[in-house]
NUBA-128319 format. One line per field, with one value per residue (C-alpha): residue number from 1; residue in three letters; x, y, z. Coordinates in steps of 0.2 Angstrom, whole numbers, m for minus. Each point is the difference from the previous one (the first is absolute). Last residue first. Layout:
N
nr <- c(NUM	...)
rest <- c(ALA	...)
c1 <- c(X	...)
c2 <- c(Y	...)
c3 <- c(Z	...)
! end
This chain:
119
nr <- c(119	118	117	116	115	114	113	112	111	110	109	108	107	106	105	104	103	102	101	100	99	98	97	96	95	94	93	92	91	90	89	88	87	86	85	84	83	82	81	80	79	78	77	76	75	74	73	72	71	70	69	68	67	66	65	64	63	62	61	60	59	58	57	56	55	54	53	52	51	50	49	48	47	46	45	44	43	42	41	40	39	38	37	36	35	34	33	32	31	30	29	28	27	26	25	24	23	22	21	20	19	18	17	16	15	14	13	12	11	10	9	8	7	6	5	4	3	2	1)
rest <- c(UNK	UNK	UNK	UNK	UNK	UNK	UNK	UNK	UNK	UNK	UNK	UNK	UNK	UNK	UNK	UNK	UNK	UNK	UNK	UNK	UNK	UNK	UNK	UNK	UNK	UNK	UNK	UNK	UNK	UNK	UNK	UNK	UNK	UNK	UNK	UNK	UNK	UNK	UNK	UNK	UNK	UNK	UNK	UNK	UNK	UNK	UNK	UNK	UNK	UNK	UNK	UNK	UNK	UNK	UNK	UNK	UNK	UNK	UNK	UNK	UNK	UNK	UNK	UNK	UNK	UNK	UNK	UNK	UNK	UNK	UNK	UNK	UNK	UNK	UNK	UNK	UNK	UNK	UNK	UNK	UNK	UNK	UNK	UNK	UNK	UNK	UNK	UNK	UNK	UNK	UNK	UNK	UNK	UNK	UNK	UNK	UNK	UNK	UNK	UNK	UNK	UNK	UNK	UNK	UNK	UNK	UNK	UNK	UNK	UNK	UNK	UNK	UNK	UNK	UNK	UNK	UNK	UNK	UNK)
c1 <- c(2	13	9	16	13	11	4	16	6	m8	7	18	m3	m14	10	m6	m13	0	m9	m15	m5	m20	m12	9	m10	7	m15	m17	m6	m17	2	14	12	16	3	18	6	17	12	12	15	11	14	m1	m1	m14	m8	m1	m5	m15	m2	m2	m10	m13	m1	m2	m14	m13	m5	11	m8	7	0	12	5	10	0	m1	17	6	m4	8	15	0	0	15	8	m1	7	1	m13	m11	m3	m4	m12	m8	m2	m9	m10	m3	m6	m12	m9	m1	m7	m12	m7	m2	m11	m10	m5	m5	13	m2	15	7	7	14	5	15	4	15	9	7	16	5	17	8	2)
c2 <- c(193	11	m2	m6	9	8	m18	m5	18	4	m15	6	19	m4	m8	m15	m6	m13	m6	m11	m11	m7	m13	m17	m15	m14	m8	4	18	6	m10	m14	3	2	16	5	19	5	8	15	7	9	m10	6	m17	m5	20	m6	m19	7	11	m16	m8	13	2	m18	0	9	19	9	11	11	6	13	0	11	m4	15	7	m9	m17	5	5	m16	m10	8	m1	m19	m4	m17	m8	12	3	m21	4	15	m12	m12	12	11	m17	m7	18	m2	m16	4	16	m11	m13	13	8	m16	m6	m3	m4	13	15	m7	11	10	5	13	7	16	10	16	4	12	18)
c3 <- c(70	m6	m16	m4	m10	15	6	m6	m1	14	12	4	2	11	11	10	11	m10	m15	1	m11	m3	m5	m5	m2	9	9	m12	6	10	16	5	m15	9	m12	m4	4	m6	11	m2	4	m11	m7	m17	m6	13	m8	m17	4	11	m16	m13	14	m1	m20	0	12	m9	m3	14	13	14	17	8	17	13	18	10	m1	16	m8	m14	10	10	m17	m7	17	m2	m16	m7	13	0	m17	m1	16	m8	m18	10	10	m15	m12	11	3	m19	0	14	m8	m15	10	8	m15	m8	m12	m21	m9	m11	12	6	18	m1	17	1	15	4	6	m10	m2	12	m9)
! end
């Protein structure tokens, strides 16, 4: 069986966004992160977008524990990109909101991100 093909937002659950604005973050992070995919393996990418696009959303409790997996998958060379706020509406510049995670194989990210919670 062909190994699944997906891609995870995690969105950081302890400062306080509008609607709007976290949707925004996290549609930050999958463009990025696509484009990162893209770049390192693009019949991966064409498949999942063949396969209807594959996403899962998820919540971690402050930025530490978000940067900490960013690291985690950077060292496990799967792509992925961290979102950093320009400040011009709800956030002061440089906070750090989201991270996306491919498109990518499942069997690559679930052990890394298997504990998280939806959001």
């Amino acid at each position: 069986m062909e190994d699944e093909i997906k891609q995870v937002i995690i969105i950081r659950n302890d400062i306080s966004m509008s609607r709007g604005k976290t949707v925004a973050q996290g549609s930050h992070a999958s463009l990025m992160s696509y484009l990162e995919a893209d770049r390192m393996d693009h019949a991966l990418t064409k498949r999942w977008l063949a396969e209807g696009e594959k996403k899962i959303v998820l919540k971690v409790e402050n930025e530490d524990s978000l940067k900490r997996i960013f690291e985690a998958f950077r060292y496990k060379k799967v792509p992925c990109a961290l979102v950093t706020d320009a400040g011009l509406t709800e956030l002061p510049p440089g906070t750090v909101t989201a991270l996306g995670i491919g498109p990518w194989r499942s069997s690559e990210m679930n052990p890394i991100t298997s504990m998280l919670k939806l959001l």
